[in-house]
C-alpha positions in Angstrom: -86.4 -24.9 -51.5 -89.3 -24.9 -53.9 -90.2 -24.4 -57.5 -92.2 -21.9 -60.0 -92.6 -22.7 -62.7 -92.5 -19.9 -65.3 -93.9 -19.8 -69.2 -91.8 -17.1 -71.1 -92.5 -14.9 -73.8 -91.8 -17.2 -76.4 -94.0 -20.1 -74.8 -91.1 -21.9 -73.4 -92.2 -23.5 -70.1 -89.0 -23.3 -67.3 -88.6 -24.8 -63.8 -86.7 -22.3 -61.5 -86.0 -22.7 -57.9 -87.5 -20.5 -55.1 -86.7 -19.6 -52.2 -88.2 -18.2 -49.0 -86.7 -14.3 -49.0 -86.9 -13.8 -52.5 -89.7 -12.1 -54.3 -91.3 -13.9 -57.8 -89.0 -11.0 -59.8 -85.8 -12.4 -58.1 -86.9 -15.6 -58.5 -87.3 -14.5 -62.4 -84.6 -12.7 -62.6 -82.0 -15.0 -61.2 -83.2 -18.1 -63.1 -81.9 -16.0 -66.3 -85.8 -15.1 -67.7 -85.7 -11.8 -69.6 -87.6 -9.4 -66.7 -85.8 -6.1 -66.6 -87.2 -5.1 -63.3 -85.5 -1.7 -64.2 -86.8 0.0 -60.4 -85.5 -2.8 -58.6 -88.6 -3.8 -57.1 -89.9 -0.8 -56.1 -93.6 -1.0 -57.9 -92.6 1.9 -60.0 -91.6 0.5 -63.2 -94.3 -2.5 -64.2 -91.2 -4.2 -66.0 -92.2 -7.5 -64.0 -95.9 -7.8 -65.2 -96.3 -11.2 -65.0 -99.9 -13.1 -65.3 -100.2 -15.8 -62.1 -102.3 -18.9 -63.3 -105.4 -20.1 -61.5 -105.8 -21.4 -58.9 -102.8 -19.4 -57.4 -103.9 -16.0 -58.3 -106.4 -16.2 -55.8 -104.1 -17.7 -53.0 -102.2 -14.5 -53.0 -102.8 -11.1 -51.7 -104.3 -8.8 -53.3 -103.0 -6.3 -55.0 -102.0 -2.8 -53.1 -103.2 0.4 -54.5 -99.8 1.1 -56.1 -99.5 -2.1 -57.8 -103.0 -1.7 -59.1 -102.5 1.7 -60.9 -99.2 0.3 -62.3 -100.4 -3.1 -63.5 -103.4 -1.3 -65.0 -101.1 1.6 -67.0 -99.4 -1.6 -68.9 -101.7 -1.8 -71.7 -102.1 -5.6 -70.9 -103.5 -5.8 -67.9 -105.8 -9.1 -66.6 -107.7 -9.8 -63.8 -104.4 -11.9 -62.8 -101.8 -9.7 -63.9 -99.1 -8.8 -60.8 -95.9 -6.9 -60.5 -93.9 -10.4 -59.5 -91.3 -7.7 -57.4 -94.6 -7.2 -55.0 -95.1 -11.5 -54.4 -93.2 -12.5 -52.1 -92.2 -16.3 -52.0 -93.6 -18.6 -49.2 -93.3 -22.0 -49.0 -97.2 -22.5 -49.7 -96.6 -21.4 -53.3 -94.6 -24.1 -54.0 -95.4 -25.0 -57.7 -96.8 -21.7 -58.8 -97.2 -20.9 -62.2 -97.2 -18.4 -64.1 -96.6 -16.4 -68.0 -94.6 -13.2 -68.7 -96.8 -10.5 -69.8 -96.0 -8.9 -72.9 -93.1 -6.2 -72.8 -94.1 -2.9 -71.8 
């Protein structure tokens, strides 16, 4: 079991556990932060923008064509932004961080 650790809207800084299996949203979503994730994680919806910090936005892979256009239609979109239902968790992110983007 690892950790993420997650800044919310609000600036409150929260340590949630992580799992192998379970995508950053899930991860999110069960540690009680407010991401509606509304499709269920099908990169539809862009209700789990999230901004991953440096230096783990560039351990990840990179964004798919899908989660580009949605990522990019949310009105805040960075160079680190990511849908957190398209990141799944390994064991190598242990300790990511990362800030909920504005609602959409």
């Amino acid at each position: 079991m690892g950790t993420i650790i997650a800044t919310d809207r609000d600036g409150e800084v929260h340590r949630l556990a992580a799992r192998q299996g379970l995508t950053l949203m899930e991860i999110l979503r069960d540690g009680g932060l407010p991401i509606e994730a509304i499709c269920g994680g099908q990169c539809i919806c862009s209700t789990c923008h999230v901004y991953v910090d440096e230096p783990w936005a560039g351990q990840l892979e990179p964004r798919a064509a899908d989660e580009q256009v949605m990522v990019e239609d949310t009105g805040s979109y960075q160079d680190n932004s990511r849908l957190a239902c398209q990141v799944p968790y390994e064991e190598a992110l242990d300790g990511l961080s990362l800030t909920l983007a504005p609602e959409y």
